[in-house]
C-alpha positions in Angstrom: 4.4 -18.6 -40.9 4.3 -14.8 -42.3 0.9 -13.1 -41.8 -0.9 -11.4 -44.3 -0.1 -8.5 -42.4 3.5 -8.7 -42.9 3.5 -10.2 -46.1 1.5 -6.9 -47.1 4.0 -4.8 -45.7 6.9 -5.9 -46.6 5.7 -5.3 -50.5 4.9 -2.0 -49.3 8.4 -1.0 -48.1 9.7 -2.7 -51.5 7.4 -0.7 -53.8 8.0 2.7 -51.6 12.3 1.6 -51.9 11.2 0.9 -56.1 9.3 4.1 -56.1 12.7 6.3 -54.4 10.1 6.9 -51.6 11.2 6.7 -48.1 9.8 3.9 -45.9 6.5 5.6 -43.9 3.1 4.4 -43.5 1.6 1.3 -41.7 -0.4 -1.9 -43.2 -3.7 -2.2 -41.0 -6.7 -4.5 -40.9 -9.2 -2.7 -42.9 -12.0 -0.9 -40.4 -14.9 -1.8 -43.3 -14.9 -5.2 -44.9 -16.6 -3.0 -47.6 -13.2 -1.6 -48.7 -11.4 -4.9 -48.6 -9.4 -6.8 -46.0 -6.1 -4.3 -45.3 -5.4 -1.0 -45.5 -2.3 1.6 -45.8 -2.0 5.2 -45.1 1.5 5.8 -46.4 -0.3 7.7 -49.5 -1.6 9.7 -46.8 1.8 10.2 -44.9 3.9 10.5 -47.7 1.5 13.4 -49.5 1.5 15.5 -46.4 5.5 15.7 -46.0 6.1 16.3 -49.5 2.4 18.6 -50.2 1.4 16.5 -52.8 -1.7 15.3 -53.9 -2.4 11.8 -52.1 -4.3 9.9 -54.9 -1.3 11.2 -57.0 0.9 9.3 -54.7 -1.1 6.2 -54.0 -0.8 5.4 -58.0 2.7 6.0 -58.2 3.2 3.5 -55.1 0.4 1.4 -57.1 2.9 1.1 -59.8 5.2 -1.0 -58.2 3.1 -3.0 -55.8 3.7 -6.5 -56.8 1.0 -8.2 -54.9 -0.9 -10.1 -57.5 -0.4 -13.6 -55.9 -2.2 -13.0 -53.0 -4.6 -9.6 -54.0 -7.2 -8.5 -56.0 -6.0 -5.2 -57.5 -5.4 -2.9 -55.2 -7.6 0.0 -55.1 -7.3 3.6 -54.2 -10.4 5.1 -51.8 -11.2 8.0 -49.9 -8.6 10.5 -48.8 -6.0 8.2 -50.6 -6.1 5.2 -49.1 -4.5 1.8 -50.4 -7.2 -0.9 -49.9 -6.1 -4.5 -50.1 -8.8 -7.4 -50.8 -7.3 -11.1 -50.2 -7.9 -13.5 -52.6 -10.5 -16.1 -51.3 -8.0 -19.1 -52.4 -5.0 -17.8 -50.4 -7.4 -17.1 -47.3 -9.0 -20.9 -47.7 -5.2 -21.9 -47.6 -3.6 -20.0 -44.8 -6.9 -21.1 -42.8 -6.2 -24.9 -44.1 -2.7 -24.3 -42.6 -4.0 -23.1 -38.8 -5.9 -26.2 -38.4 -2.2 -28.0 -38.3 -0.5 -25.3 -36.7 -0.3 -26.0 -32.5 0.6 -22.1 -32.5 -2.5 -20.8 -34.2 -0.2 -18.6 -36.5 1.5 -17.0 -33.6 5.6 -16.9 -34.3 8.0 -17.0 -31.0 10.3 -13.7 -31.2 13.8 -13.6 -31.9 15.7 -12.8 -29.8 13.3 -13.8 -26.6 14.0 -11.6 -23.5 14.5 -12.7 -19.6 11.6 -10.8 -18.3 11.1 -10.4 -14.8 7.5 -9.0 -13.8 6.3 -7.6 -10.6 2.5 -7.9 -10.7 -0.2 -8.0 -7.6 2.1 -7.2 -4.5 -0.3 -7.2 -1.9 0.3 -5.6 2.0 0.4 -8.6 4.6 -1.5 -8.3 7.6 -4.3 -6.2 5.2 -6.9 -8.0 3.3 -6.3 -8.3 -0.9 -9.3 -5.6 -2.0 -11.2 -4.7 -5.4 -8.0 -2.5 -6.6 -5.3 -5.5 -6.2 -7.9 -6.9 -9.6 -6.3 -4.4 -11.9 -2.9 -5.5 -11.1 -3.1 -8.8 -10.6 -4.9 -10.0 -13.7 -2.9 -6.8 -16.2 0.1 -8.7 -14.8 -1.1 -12.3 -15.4 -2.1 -11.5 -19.1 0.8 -9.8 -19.8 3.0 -13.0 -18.0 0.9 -15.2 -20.1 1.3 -13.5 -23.5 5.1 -13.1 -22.7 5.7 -16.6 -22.5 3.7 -17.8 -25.1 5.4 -15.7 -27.3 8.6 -17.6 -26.4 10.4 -14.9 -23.1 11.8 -16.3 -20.5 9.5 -15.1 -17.9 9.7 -14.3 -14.3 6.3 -14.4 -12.3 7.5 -12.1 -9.0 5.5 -10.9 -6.3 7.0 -7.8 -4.6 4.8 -8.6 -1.2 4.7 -5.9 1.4 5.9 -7.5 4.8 8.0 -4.9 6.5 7.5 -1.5 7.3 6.2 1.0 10.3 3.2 -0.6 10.2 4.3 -3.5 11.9 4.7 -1.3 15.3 0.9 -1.1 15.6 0.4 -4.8 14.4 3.0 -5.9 17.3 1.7 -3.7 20.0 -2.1 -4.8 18.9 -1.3 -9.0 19.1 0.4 -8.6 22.1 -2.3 -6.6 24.0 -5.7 -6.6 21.5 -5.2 -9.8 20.0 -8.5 -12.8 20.4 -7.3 -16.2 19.2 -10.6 -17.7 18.5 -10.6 -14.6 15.7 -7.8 -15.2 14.5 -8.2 -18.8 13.7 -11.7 -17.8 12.4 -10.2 -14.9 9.9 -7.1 -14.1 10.5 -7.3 -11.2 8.2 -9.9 -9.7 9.5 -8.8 -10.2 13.5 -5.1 -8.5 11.9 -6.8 -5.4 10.2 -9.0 -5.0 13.9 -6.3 -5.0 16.2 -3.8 -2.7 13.7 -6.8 -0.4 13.9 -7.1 -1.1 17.9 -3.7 0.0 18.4 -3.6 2.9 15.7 -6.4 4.2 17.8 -4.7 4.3 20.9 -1.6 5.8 19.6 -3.5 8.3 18.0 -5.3 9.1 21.5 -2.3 8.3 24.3 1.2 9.3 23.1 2.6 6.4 25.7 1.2 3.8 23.5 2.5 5.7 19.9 5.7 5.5 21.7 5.3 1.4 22.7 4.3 0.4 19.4 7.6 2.7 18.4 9.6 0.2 20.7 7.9 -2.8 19.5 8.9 -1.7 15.8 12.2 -1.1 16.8 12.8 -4.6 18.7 11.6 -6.1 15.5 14.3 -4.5 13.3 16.6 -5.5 15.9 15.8 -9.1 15.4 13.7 -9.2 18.8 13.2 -13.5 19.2 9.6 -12.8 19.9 8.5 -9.8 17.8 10.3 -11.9 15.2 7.8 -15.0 15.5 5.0 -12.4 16.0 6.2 -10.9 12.2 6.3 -14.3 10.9 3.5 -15.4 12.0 1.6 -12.7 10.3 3.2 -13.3 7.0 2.2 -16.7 7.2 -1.2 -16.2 7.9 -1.7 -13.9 5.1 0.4 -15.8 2.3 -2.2 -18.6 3.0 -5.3 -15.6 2.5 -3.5 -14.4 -0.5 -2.9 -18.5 -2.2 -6.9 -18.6 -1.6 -7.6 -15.9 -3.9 -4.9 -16.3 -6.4 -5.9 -20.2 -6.9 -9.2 -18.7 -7.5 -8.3 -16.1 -10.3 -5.6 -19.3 -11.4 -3.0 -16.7 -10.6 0.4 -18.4 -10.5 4.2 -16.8 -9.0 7.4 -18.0 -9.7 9.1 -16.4 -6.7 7.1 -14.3 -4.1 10.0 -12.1 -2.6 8.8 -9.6 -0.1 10.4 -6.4 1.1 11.8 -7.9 4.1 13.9 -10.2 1.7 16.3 -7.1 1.2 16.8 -6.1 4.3 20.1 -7.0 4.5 21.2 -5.4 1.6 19.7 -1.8 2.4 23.3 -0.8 4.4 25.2 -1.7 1.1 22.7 0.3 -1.0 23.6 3.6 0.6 26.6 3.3 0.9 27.3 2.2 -2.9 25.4 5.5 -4.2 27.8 7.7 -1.7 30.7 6.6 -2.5 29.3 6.7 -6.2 28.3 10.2 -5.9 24.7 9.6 -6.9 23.7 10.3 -3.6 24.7 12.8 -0.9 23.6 13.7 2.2 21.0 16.6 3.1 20.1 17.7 6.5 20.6 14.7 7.7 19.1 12.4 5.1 20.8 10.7 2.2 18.8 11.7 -1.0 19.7 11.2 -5.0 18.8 14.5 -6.6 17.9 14.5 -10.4 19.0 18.8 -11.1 19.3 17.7 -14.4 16.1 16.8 -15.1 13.5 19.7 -14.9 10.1 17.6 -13.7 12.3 15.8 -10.8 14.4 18.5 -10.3 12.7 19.7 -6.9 12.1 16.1 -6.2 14.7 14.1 -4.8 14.6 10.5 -3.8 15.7 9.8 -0.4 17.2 6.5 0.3 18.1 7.1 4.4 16.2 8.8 6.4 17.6 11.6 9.1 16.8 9.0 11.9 18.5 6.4 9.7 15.6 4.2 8.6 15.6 2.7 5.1 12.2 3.1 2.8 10.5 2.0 -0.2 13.2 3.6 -2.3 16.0 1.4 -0.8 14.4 -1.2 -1.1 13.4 -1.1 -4.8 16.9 -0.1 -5.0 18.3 -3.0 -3.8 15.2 -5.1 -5.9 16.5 -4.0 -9.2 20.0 -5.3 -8.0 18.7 -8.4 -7.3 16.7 -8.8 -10.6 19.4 -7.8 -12.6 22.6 -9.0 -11.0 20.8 -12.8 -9.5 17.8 -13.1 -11.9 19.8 -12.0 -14.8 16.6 -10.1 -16.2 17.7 -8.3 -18.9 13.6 -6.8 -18.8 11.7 -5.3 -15.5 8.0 -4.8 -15.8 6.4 -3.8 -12.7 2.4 -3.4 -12.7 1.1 -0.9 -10.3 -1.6 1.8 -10.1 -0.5 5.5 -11.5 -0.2 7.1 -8.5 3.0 5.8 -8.3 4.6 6.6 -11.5 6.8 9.2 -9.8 8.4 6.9 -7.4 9.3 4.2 -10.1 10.9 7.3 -12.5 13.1 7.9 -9.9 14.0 4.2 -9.3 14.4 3.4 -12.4 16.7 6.6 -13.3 18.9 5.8 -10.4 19.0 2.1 -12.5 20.2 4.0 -15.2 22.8 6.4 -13.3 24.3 3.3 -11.7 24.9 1.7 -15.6 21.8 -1.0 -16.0 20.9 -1.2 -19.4 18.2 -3.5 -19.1 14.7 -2.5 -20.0 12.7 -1.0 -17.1 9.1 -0.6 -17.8 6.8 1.1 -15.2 3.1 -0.6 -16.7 0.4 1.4 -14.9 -3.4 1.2 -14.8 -6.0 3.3 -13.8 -9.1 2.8 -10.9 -11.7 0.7 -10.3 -14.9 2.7 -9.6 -18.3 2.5 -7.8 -21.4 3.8 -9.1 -20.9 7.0 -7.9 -17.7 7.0 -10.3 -15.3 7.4 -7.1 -13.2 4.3 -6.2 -15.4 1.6 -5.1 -15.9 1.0 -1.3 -18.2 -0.2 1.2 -21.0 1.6 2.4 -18.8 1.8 5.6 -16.3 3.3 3.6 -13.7 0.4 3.1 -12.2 -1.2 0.2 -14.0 -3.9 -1.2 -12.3 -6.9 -0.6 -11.0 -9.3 -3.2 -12.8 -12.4 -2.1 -16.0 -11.0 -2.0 -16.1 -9.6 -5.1 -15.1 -13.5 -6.7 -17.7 -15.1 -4.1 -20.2 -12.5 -5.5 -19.3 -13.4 -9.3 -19.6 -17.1 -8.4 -22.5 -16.8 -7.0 -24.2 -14.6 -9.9 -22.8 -16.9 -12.4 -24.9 -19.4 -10.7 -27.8 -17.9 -10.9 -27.4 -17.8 -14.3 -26.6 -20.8 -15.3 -29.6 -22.2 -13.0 -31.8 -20.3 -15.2 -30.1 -21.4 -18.7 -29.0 -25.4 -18.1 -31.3 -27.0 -15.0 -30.2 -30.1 -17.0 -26.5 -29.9 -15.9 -25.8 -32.2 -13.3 -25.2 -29.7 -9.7 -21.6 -30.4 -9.8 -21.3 -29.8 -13.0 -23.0 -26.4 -12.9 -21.0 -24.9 -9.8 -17.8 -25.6 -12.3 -19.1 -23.8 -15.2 -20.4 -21.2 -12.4 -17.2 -20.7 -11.3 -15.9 -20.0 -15.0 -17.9 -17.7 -15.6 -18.2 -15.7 -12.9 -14.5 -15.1 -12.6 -14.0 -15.1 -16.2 -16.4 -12.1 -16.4 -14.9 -10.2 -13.7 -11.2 -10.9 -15.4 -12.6 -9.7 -18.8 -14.6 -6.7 -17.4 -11.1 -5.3 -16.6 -8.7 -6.9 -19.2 -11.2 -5.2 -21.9 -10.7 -2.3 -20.8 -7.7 -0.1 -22.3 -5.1 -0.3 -19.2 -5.6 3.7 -17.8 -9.1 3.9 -18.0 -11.2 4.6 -15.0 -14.3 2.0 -15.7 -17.5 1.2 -12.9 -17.6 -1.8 -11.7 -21.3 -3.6 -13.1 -22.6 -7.0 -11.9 -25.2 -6.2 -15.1 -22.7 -5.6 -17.9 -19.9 -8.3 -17.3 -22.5 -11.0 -16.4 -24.5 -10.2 -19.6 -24.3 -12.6 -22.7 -24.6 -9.5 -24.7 -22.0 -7.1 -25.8 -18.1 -7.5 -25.2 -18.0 -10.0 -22.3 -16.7 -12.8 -21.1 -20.0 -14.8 -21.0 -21.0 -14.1 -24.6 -17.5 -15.2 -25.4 -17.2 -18.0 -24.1 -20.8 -18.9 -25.4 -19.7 -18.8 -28.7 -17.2 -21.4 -27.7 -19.9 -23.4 -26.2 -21.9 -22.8 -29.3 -19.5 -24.4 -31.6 -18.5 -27.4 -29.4 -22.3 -28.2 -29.3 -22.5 -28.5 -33.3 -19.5 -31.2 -32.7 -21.6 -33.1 -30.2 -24.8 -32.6 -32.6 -22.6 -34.4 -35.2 -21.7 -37.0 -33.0 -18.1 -37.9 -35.1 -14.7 -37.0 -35.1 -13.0 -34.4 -36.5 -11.3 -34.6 -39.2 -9.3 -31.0 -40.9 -10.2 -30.4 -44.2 -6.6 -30.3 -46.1 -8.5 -27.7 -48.4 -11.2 -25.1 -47.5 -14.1 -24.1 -49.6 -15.2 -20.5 -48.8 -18.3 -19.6 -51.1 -20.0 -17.2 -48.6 -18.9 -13.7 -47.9 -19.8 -14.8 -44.1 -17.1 -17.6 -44.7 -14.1 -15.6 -46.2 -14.6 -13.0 -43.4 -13.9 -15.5 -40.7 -10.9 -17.4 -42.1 -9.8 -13.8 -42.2 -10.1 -12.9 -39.0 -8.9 -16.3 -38.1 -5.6 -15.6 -39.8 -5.0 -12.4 -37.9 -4.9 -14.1 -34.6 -1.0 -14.0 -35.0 -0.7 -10.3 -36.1 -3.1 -9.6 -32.9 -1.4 -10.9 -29.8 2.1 -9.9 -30.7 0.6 -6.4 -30.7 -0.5 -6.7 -27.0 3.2 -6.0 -25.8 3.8 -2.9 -27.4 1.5 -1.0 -25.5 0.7 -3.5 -22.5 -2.7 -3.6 -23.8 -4.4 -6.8 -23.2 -7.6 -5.1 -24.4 -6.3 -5.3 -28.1 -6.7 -8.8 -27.9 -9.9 -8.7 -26.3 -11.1 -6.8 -29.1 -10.1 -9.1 -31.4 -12.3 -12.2 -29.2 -15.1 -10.1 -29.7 -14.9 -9.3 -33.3 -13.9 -13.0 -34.3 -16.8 -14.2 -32.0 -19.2 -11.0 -34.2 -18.0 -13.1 -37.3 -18.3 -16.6 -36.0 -22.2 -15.3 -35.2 -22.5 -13.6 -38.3 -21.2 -17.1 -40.4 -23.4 -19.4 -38.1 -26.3 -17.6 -39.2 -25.9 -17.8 -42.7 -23.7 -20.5 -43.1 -25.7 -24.5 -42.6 -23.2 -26.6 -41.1 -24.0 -29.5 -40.2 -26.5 -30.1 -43.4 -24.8 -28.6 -45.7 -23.5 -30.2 -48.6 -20.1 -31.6 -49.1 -17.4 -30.2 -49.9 -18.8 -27.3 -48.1 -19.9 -29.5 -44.7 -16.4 -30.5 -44.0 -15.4 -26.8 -44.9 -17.5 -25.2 -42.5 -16.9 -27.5 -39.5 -12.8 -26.7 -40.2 -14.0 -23.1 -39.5 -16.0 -24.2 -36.5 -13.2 -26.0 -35.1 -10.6 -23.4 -35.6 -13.1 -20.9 -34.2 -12.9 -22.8 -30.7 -9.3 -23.4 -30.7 -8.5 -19.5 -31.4 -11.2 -18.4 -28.9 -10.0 -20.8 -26.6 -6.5 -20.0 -26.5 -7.3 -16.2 -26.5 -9.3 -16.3 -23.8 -6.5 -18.5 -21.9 -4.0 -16.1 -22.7 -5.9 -13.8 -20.9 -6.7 -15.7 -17.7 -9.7 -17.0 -18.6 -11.0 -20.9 -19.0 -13.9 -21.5 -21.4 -16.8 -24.3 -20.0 -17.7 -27.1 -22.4 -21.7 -26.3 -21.6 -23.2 -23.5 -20.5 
């Protein structure tokens, strides 16, 4: 099903090719319903290249825009802008055509990708916090556009379970270690006695040198500082299934950094005898000379003492993504800081002859009050489950106050909805590298561009179906009298130029725009508009736009991680 969108602009490009114009310009959902329902600027483009006059231009594009079977005139406005105002007929149409369409106007691509995407990747033996949010639910939204827009996706979570760190850990179960903690919160009892034993390395170079040892045995496949390791991993796989069942976070394959270790030798070996890599005092490193921002930055893939790091390992993960998970795409989701490391990686990629798509997809901070990243008055990261606990909790309150009718059970579902729903949307709302400050206040409120006043629209509408007490049946034609009317089977109809959108950018926040505005214009028609005694044709009209209403915002919403409650 074309959109209007692309319907639109493909006359364009045929009246610029008619005109002996070159192809420029962009067809956009008009800012101001005043000035009609698209827009184009390639008036404005084409006059600045060539130092004409705009309007001049716009009428000689005007001249061959053949778009009379679904426009009014098009009109000329402002700087020389081409204004395009749907006729009502074709909108009530298109409209009468979503209400049969599963897809909601939303085409698969051709040809779909294999997309593997690394999203969430938290550190075992440390508790998920406040910052693994951005990751996880950016990666989940993106995973869940993706496949709904028919790629073959690849849910991966790059967990960190290897590493220096496990020296300390060792040393501190061995001699720190309380079992009746650990089977209380095995977390926390891990994070104590890594900071027990970090502490006494810090303070007696005899114990920095035993947890040295006890790192060591493990790397050399040590029976017990093997069960020790696994052990940990296990415990905190179980902490971080809690919180992603929570958030409704699924993974295809969760493949830590230990799964490569035996592939790390290979790696190094491969890029000398390639000549990508070379040895300097003492270290193997890949230097990029040719490339002026990483030209005093090499990436070293052996250490002098002959360790392995991050960069052999996400060496030896693009391998295995490529070469066993035939991805032909990599997204990995991960804060800025670490936009450095992945240009490297992935230009080594490159150097070694992958041609698939890499794609570092990086978000900004999470911040407290005082705008610095949000911690604990102690000075910790806040961690993951108490932040959803707290929303849940909140969202309670709330929905105490609103619906005492619910039954209890009932209202710790919906509860639950919301409060994670709002925490989601706070962040999937927000374009992708913006700092924003974490507000109870704002993402709980049923006011403004949040989840709750969302999904209360949703609510909203299903209540008019229960008011009416019958089933619904789609109108096979729309009647749209009301300006309120024609605006929302026009936003409804741009649901499938929207979400494609999402992926060019990795900006989930497009589509949450487009929530907001659709839920502005379902408000703005329930206002005006009668339902439910309204005459017919008009009645049966009205409650097609209702139901389509619910099944776009519904979708929407799921598409970004987020469930919508049938009461509120």
């Amino acid at each position: 099903m074309e959109t209007f969108q692309a319907l639109l602009a493909r006359k364009l490009a045929e009246a610029l090719a008619a005109a002996d114009l070159p192809p420029t310009g962009s067809v956009t959902p008009a800012t101001d319903a005043r000035f009609g329902d698209y827009q184009s600027n390639a008036a404005l483009v084409l006059a600045k290249q060539r130092g004409e006059n705009p309007a001049a231009v716009a009428e000689k594009i005007l001249a061959h825009l053949k778009v009379g079977e679904w426009c009014e005139a098009p009109t000329i406005a402002g700087a020389g802008f081409i204004n395009f105002t749907l006729r009502t007929e074709i909108v009530a149409a298109r409209t009468a055509d979503l209400l049969q369409d599963e897809r909601l106007g939303v085409e698969k691509v051709a040809p779909p990708k294999r997309i593997v995407i690394d999203f969430g990747s938290p550190n075992v033996a440390k508790p998920m916090h406040v910052g693994h949010i951005r990751s996880t639910v950016l990666g989940d939204a993106l995973a869940r556009i993706a496949s709904f827009l028919g790629h073959d996706v690849v849910r991966d979570n790059h967990i960190g379970d290897w590493g220096t760190q496990f020296g300390m850990v060792i040393y501190g179960w061995k001699n720190l270690l309380e079992r009746a903690a650990l089977e209380r919160d095995p977390i926390a009892e891990l994070v104590r006695i890594y900071k027990g034993a970090n502490d006494r390395a810090t303070a007696d170079p005899a114990v920095r040198e035993a947890c040295r040892q006890e790192l060591v045995k493990l790397q050399a496949g040590d029976a017990e500082n093997f069960g020790i390791w696994k052990e940990c991993v296990a415990l905190s796989l179980r902490e971080f299934e809690a919180a992603y069942k929570i958030l409704d976070v699924h993974y295809d394959i969760q493949r830590g950094e230990s799964f490569y270790n035996d592939r790390l030798a290979d790696v190094v070996e491969r890029l000398l005898k390639s000549g990508l890599a070379e040895i300097s005092e003492g270290a193997v490193c890949v230097f990029f000379r040719d490339i002026p921002e990483l030209a005093d930055k090499p990436c070293i893939t052996r250490k002098r003492d002959g360790g392995y790091n991050y960069a052999t390992t996400d060496i030896a993960t693009v391998d295995y993504r490529i070469q066993d998970l035939k991805a032909d795409t990599v997204w990995i989701v991960t804060g800025a800081p670490q936009q450095l490391h992945f240009r490297q990686i992935f230009e080594i990629a490159r150097r070694e002859g992958y041609t698939a798509d890499f794609r570092h997809i990086t978000h900004g901070s999470i911040l407290g009050d005082d705008r610095k990243l949000m911690k604990t008055r102690s000075g910790d990261n806040v961690a993951l489950r108490d932040v959803l606990d707290e929303a849940v909790v909140r969202a309670r309150k709330i929905v105490d106050e609103k619906n005492p009718e619910l039954p209890d059970s009932e209202r710790g579902d919906v509860a639950k909805i919301i409060g994670i729903g709002a925490v989601k949307y706070a962040d999937l709302s927000q374009y992708r590298m913006t700092d924003y400050i974490f507000s109870w206040d704002r993402m709980l409120s049923f006011q403004g561009n949040t989840a709750p006043y969302l999904q209360n629209a949703y609510v909203r509408i299903r209540s008019i179906f229960r008011k009416a007490g019958e089933e619904f049946v789609p109108a096979k034609t729309l009647t749209l009298t009301a300006p309120e009317e024609k605006n929302l089977a026009t936003r409804l109809c741009q649901f499938g130029e929207v979400v494609p959108t999402v992926l060019n950018d990795f900006r989930p926040n497009i589509l949450a725009n487009y929530l907001y505005e659709l839920a502005n214009s379902f408000h703005a028609f329930y206002e005006a508009c009668p339902v439910l005694k309204s005459e017919e044709p008009s009645r049966s009209s009205r409650l097609a736009l209702c139901e389509l209403s619910a099944r776009v915002l519904a979708k929407g919403l799921d598409l970004l991680g987020i469930k919508v409650p049938e009461k509120m």
